[in-house]
LOVEXLO-52600 format. One line per field, with one value per atom (N, C-alpha, C): residue number from 1; residue in one letter; atom name; x, y, z. Coordinates in Angstrom, 3 decimals. Example, Ala and Ser with C-alpha at 12.3 -4.5 7.8 and 13.67 -1.06 7.14 Angstrom:
k (1|1|1|2|2|2)
r (A|A|A|S|S|S)
a (N|CA|C|N|CA|C)
px (13.190|12.300|13.200|12.850|13.670|12.900)
py (-5.690|-4.500|-3.300|-2.250|-1.060|0.030)
pz (7.800|7.800|7.800|7.080|7.140|7.870)
//
This chain:
k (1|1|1|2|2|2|3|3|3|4|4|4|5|5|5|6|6|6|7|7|7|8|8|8|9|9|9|10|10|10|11|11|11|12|12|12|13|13|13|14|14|14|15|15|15|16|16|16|17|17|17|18|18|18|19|19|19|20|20|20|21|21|21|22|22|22|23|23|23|24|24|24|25|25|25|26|26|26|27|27|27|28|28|28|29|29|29|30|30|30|31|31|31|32|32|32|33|33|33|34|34|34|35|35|35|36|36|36|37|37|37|38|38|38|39|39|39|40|40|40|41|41|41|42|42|42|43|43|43|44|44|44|45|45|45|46|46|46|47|47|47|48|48|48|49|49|49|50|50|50|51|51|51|52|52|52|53|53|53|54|54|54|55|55|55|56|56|56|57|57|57|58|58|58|59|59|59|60|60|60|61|61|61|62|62|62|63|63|63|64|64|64|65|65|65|66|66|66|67|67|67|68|68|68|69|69|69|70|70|70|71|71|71|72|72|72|73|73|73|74|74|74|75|75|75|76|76|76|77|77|77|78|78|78|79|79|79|80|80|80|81|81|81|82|82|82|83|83|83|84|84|84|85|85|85|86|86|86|87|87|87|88|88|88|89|89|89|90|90|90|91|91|91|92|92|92|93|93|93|94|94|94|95|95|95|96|96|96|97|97|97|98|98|98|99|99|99|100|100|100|101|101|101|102|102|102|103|103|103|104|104|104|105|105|105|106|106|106|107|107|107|108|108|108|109|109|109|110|110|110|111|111|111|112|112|112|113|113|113|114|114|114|115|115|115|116|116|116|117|117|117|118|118|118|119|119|119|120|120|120|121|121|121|122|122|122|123|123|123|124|124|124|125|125|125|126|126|126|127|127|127|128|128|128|129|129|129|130|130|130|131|131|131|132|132|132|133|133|133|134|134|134|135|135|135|136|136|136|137|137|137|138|138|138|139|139|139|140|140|140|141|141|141|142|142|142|143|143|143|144|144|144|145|145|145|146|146|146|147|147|147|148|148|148|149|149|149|150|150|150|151|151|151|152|152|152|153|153|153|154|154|154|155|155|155|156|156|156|157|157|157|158|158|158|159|159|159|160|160|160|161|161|161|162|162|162|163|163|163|164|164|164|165|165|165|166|166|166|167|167|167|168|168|168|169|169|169|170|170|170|171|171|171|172|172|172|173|173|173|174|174|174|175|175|175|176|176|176|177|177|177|178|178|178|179|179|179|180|180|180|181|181|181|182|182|182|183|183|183|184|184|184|185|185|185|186|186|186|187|187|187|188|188|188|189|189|189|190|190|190)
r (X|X|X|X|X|X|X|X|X|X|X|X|X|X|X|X|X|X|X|X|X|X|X|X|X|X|X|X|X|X|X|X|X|X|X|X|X|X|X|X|X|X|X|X|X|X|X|X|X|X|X|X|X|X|X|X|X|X|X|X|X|X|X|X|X|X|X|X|X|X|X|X|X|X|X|X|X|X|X|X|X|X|X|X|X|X|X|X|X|X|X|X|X|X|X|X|X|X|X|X|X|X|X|X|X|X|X|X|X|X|X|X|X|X|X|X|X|X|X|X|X|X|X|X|X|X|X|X|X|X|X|X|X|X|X|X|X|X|X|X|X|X|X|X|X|X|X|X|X|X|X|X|X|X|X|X|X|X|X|X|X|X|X|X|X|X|X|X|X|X|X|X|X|X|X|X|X|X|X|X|X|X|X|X|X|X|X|X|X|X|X|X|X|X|X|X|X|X|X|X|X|X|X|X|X|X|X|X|X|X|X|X|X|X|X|X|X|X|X|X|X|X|X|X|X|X|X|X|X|X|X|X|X|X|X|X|X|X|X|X|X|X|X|X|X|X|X|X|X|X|X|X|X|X|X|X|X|X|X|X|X|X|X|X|X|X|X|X|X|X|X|X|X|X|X|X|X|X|X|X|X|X|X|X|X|X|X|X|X|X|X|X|X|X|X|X|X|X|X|X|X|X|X|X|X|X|X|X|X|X|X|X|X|X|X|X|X|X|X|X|X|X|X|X|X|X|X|X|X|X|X|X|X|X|X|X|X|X|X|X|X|X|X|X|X|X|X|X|X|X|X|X|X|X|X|X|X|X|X|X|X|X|X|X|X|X|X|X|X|X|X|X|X|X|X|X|X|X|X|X|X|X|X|X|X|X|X|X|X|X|X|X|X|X|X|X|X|X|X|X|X|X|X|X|X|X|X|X|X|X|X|X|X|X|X|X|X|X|X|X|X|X|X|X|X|X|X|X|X|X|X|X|X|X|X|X|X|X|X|X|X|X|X|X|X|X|X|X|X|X|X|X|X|X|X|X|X|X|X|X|X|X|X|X|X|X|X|X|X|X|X|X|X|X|X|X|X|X|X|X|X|X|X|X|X|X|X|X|X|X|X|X|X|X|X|X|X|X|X|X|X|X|X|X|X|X|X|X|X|X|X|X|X|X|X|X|X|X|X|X|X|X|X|X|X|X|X|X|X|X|X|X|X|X|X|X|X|X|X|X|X|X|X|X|X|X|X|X|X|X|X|X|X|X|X|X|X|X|X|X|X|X|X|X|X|X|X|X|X|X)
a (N|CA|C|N|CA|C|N|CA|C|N|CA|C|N|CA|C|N|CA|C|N|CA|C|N|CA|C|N|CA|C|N|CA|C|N|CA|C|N|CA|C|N|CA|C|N|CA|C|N|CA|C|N|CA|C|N|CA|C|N|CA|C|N|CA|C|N|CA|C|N|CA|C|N|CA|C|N|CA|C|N|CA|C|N|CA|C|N|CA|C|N|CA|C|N|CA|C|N|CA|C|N|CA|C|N|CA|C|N|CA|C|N|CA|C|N|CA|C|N|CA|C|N|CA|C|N|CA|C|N|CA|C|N|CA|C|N|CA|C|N|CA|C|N|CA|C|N|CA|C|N|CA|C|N|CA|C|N|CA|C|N|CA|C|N|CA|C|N|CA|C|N|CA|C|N|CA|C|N|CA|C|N|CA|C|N|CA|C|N|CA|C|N|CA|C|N|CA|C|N|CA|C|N|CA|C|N|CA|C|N|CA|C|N|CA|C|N|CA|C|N|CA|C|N|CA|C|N|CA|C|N|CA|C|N|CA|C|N|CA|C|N|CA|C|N|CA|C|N|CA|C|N|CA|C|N|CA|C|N|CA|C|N|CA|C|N|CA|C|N|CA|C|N|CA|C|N|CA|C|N|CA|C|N|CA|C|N|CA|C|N|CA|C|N|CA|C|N|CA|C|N|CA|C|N|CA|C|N|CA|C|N|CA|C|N|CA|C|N|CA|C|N|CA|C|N|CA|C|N|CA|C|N|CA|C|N|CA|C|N|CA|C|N|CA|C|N|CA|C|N|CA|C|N|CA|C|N|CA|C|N|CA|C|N|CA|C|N|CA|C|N|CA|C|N|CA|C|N|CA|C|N|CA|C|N|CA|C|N|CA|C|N|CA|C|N|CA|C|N|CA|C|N|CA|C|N|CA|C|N|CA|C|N|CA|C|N|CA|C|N|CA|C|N|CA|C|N|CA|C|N|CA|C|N|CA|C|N|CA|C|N|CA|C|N|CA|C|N|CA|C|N|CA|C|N|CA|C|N|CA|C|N|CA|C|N|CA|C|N|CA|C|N|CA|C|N|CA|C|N|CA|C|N|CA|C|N|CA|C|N|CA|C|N|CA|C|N|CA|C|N|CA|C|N|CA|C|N|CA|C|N|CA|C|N|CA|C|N|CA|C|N|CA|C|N|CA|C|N|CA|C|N|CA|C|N|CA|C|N|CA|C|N|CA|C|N|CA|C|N|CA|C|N|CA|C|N|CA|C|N|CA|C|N|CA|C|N|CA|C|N|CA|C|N|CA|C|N|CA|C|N|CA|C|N|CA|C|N|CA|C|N|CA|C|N|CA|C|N|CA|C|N|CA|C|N|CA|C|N|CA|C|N|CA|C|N|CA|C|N|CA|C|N|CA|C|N|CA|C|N|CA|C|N|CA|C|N|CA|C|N|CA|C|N|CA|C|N|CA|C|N|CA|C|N|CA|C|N|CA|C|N|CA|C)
px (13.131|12.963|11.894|12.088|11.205|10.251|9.209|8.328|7.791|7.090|7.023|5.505|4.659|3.619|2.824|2.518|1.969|0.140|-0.423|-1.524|-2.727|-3.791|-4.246|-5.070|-5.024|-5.637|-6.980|-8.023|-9.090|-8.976|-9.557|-9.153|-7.945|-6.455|-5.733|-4.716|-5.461|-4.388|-5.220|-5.362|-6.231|-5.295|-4.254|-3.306|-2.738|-2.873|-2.291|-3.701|-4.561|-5.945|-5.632|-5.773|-4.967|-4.452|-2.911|-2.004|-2.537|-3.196|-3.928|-5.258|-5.647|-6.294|-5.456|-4.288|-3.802|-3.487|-3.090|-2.019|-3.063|-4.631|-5.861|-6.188|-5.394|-6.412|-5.926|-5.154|-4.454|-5.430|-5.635|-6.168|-6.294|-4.952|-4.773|-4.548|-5.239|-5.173|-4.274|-3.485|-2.217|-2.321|-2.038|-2.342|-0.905|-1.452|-0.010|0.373|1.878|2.430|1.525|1.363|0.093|0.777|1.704|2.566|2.258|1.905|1.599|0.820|-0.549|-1.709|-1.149|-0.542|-0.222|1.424|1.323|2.488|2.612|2.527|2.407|2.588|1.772|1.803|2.763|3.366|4.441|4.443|4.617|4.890|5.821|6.316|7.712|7.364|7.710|6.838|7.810|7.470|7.974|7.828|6.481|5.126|4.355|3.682|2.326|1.447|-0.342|-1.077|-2.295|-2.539|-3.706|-3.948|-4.717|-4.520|-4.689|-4.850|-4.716|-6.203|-7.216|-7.984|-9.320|-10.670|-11.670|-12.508|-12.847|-13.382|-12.975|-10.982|-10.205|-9.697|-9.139|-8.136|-6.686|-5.981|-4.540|-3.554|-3.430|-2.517|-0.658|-0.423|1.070|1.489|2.930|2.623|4.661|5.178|6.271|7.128|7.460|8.009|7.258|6.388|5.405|5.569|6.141|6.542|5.376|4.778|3.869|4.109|4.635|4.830|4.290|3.978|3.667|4.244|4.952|5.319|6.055|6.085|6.529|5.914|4.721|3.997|4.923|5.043|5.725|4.825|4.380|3.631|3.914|3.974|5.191|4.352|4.273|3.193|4.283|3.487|3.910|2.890|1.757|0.851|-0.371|-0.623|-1.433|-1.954|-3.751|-4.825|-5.198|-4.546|-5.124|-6.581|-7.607|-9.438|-9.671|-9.550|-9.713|-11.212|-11.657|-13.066|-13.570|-14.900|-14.763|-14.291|-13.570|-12.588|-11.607|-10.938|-9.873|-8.789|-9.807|-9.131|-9.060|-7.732|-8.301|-9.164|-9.918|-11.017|-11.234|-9.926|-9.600|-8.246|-7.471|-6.374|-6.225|-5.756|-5.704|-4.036|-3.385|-2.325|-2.103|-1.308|-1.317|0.296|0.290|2.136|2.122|3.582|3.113|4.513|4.141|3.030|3.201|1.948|1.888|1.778|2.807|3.401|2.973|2.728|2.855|2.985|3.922|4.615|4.597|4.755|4.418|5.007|5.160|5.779|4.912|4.223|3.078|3.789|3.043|3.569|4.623|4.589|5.789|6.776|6.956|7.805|7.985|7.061|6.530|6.461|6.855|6.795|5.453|4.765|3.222|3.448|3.396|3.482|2.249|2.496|0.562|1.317|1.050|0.927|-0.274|-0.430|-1.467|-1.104|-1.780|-1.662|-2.537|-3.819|-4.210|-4.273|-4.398|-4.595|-5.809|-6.825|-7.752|-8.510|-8.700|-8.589|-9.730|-11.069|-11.843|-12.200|-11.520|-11.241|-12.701|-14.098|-14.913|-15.759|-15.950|-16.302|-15.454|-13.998|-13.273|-13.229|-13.400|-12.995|-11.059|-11.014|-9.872|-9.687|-9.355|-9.566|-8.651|-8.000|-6.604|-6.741|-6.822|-7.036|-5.953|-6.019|-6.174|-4.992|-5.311|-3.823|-2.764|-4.107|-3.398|-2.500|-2.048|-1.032|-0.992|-1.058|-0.533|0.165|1.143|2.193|2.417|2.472|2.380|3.607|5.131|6.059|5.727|6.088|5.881|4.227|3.626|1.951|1.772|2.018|1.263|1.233|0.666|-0.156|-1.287|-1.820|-3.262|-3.290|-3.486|-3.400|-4.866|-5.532|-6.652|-7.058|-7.668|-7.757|-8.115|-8.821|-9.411|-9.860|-9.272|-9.367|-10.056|-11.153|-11.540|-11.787|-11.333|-11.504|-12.071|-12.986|-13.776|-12.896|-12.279|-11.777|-12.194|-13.750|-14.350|-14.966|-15.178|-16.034|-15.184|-14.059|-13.020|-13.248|-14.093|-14.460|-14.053|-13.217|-12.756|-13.209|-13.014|-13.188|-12.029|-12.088|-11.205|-12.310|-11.625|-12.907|-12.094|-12.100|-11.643|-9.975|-10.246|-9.084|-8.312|-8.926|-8.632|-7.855|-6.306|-5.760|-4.927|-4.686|-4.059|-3.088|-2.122|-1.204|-0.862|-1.042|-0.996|0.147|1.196|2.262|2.660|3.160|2.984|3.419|3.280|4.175|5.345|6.691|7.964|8.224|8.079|8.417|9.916|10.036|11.098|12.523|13.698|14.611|15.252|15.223|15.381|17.046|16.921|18.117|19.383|20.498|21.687|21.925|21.937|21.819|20.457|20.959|19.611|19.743|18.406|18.552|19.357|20.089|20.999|20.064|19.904|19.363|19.187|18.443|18.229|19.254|19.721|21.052|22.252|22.595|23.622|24.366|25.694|26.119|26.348|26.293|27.048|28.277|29.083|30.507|30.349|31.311|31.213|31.636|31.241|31.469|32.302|33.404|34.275|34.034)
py (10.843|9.446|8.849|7.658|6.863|5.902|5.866|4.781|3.543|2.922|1.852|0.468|1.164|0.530|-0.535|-1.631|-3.111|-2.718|-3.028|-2.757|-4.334|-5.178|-5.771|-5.812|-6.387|-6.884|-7.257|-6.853|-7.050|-8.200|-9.179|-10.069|-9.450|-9.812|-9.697|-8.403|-7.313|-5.901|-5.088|-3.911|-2.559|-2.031|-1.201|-1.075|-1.991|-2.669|-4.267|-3.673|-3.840|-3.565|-2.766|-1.526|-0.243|-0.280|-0.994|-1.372|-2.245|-3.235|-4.168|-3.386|-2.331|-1.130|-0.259|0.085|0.847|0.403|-1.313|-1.797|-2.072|-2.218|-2.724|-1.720|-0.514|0.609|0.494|-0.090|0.198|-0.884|-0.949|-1.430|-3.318|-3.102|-4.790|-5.358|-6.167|-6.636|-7.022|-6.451|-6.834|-7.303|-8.359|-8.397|-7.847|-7.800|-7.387|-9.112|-8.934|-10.419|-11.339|-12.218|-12.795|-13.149|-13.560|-13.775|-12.176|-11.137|-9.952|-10.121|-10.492|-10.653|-11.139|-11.715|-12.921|-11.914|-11.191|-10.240|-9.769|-9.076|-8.414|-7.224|-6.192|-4.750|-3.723|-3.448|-2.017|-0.641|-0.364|1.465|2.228|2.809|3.774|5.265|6.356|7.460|8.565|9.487|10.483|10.558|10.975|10.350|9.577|9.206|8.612|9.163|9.506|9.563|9.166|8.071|7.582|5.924|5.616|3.819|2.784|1.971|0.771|0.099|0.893|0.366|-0.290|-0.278|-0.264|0.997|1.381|2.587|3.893|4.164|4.760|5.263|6.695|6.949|7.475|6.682|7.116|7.435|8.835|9.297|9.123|9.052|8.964|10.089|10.868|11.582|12.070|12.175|12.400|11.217|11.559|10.499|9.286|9.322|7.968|6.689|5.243|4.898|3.431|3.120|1.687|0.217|-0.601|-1.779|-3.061|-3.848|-4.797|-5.858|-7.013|-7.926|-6.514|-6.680|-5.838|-4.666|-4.208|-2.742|-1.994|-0.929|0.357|1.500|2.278|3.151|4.753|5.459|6.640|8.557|8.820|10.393|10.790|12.266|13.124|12.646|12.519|11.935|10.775|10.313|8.967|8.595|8.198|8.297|6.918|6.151|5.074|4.763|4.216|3.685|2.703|2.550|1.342|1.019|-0.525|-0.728|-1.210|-2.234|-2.220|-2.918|-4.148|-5.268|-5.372|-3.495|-2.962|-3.204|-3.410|-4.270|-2.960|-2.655|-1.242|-1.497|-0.379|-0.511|1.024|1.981|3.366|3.004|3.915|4.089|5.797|6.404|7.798|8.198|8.947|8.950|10.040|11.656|12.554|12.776|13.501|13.601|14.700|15.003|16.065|15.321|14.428|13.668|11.979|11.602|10.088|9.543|8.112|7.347|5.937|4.920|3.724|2.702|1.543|0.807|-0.587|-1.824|-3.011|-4.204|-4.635|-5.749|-6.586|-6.960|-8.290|-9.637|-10.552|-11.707|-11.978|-11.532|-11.031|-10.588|-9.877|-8.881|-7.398|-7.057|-5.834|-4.835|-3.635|-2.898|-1.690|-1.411|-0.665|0.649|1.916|2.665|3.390|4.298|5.061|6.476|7.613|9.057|9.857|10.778|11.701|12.147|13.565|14.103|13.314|12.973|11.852|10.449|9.586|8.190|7.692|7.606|6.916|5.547|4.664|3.555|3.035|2.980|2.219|0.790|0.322|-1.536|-1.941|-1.558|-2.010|-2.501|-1.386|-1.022|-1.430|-1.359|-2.267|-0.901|0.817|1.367|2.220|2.484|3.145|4.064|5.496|6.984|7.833|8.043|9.036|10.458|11.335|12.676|13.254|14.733|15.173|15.086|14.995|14.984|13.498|12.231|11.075|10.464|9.677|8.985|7.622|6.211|5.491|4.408|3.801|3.507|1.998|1.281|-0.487|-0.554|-0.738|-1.091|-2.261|-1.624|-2.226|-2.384|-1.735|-1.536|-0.313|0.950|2.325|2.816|3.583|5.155|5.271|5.654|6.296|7.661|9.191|10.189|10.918|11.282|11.744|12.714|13.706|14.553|13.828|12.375|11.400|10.074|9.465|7.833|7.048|5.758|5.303|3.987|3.237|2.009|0.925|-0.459|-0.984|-2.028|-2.549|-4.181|-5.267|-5.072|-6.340|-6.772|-5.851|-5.704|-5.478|-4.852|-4.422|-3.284|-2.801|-1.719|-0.463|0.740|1.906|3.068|4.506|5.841|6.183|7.057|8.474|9.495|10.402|12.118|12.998|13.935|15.249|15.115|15.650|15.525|13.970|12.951|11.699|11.427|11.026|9.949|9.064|8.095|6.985|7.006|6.197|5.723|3.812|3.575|2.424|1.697|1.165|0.704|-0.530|-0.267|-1.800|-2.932|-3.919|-4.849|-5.324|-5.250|-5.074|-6.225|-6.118|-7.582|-8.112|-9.180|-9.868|-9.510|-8.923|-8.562|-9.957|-9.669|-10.492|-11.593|-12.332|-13.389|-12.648|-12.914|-12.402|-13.051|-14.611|-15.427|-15.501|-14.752|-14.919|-15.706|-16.632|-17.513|-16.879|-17.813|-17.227|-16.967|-15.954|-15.576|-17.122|-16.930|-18.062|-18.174|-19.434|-19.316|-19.052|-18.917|-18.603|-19.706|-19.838|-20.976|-20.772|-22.100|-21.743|-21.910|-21.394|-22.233|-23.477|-23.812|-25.543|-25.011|-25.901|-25.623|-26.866|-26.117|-27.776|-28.107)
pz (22.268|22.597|21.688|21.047|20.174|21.012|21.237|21.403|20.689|20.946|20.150|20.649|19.965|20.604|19.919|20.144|19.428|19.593|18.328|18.130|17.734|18.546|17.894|17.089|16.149|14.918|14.498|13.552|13.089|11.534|11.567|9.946|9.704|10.149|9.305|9.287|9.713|10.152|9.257|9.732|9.030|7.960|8.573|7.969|6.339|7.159|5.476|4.831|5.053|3.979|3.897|3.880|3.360|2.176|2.533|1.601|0.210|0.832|-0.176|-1.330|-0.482|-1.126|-2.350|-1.638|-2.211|-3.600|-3.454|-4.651|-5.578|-4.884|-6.052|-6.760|-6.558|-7.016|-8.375|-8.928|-10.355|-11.273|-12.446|-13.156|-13.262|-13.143|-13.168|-11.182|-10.598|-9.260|-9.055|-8.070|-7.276|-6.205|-5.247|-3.772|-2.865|-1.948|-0.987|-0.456|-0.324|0.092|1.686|0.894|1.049|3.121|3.306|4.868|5.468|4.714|5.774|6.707|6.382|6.808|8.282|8.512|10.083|10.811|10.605|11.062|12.038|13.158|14.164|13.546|14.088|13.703|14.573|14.172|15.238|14.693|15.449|15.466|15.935|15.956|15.861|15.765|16.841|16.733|18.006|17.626|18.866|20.312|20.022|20.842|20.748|21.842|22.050|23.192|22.568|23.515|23.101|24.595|24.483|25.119|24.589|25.764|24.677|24.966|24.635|24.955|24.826|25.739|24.729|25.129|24.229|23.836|22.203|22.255|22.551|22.161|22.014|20.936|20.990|19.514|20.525|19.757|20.111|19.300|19.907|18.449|18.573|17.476|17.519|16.584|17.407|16.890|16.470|15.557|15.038|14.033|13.262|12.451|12.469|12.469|12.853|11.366|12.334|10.960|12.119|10.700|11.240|10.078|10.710|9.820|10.406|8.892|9.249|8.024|7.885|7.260|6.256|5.121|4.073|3.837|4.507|5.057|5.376|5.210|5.724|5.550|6.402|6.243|7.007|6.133|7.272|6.984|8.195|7.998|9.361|9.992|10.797|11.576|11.848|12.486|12.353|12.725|12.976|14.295|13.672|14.947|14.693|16.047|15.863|16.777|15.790|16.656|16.936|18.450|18.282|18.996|18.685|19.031|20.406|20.319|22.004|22.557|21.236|21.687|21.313|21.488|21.400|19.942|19.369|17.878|16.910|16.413|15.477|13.811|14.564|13.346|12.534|12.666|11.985|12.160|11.204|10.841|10.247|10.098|9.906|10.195|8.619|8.977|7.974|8.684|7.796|7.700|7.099|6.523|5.661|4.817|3.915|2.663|2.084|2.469|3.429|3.492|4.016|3.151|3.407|2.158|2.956|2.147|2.164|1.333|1.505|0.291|0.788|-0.116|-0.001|-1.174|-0.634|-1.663|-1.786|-3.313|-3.499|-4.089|-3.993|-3.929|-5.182|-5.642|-6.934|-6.814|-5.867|-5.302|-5.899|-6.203|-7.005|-5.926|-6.108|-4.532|-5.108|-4.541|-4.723|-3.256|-3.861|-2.972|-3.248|-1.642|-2.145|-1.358|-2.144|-0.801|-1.533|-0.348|-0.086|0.909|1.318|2.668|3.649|3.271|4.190|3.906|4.637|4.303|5.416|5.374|5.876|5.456|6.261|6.333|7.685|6.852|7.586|7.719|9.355|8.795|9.363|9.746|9.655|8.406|7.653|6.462|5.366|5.371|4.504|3.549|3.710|3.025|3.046|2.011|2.215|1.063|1.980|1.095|1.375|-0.202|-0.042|-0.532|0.427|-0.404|0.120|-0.279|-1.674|-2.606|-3.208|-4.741|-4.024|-4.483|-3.870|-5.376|-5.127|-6.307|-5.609|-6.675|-6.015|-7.148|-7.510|-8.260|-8.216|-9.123|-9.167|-9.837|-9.027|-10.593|-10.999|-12.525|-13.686|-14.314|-13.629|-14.268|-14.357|-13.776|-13.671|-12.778|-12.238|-11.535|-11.799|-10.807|-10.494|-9.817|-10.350|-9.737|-9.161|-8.234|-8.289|-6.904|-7.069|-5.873|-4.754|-5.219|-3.730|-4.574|-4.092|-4.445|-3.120|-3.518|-2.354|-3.136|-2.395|-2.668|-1.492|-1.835|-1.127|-1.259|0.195|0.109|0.159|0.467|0.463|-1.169|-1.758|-3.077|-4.263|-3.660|-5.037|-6.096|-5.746|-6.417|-5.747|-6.462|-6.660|-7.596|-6.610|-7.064|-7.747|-8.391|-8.556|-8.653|-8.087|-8.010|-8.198|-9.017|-9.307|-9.615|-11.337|-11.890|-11.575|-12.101|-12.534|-13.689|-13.320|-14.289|-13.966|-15.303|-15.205|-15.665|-15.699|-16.666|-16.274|-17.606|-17.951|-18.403|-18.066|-18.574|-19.362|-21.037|-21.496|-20.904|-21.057|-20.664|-21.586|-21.113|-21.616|-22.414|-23.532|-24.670|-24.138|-24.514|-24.498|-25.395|-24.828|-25.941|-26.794|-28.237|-28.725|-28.756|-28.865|-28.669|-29.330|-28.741|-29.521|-30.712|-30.814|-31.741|-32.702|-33.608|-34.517|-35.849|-36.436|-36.736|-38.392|-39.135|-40.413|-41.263|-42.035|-43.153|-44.146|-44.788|-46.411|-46.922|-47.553|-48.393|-48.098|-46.423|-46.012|-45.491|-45.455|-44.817|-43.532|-42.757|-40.835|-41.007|-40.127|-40.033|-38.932|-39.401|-38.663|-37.687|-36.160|-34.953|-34.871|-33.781|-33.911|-32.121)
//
């Protein structure tokens, strides 16, 4: 049996910062689609244990899939913290691995895995270990044993065995019609 439990919100959704974490971590700033932010948050899971209450963790626990607007975020388990005005302010979601993906206002889809995904929405941090990856089409990858990135400040780690890849940006293929050589005649168009 699937459950399905509604979670409220701190500025915007923890989770979405996460995501919005995830997609900044690449060189060039991506945002996540800007209508996430105002979404209602859901969850989808095997189980559930725990409350709803203030100053709680409740874990969910099987196929655990959590969305919000164009968020998708999917592990084997996930601990949700919440605070004393029951607003979640942890996120914690393990998998083998835990994945999460997003469409930015472009429509660019930005995915992130690691075996963990942690996500502190007080602090505005968010940290993917170990052997995290996280992917911008059409910009790159970021691979690193633990990536952490700050959402309020914008500033990001990589730690142990750090790399990038950087992707050009795709020139324009050139026109089929190309202009006639010197000295050549056109044919008349009738």
């Amino acid at each position: 049996m699937t459950s399905s439990f509604d979670f409220p919100m701190r500025h915007g959704g923890s989770v979405l910062r996460l995501c919005l974490a995830l997609a900044l971590l690449l060189p060039l700033a991506v945002h996540a689609k800007t209508g996430d932010r105002n979404q209602p948050m859901n969850t989808s899971q095997v189980s559930v244990d725990g409350f709803n209450a203030p100053n709680t963790i409740t874990t969910l626990t099987g196929k655990v899939v959590v969305t919000q607007g164009t968020m998708k975020a999917t592990g084997d388990v996930a601990q949700v913290y919440l605070d004393g005005q029951t607003q979640v302010s942890r996120i914690v979601m393990k998998g083998s691995p835990a994945h999460i993906q997003q469409l930015d206002d472009s429509d660019r889809l930005m995915t992130g895995e690691a075996p963990t995904l942690d996500y502190d929405n007080i602090n505005g941090i968010a940290v993917l270990q170990p052997n995290a990856v996280v992917t911008q089409q059409g910009m790159g990858e970021a691979h690193a044993d633990k990536l952490t990135y700050n959402t309020n400040t914008s500033y990001f780690t990589g730690t142990g065995h750090v790399s990038m890849t950087y992707l050009p940006k795709q020139r324009q293929k050139a026109n089929a019609a190309q202009p006639a050589p010197a000295g050549s005649v056109a044919a008349p168009q009738k």
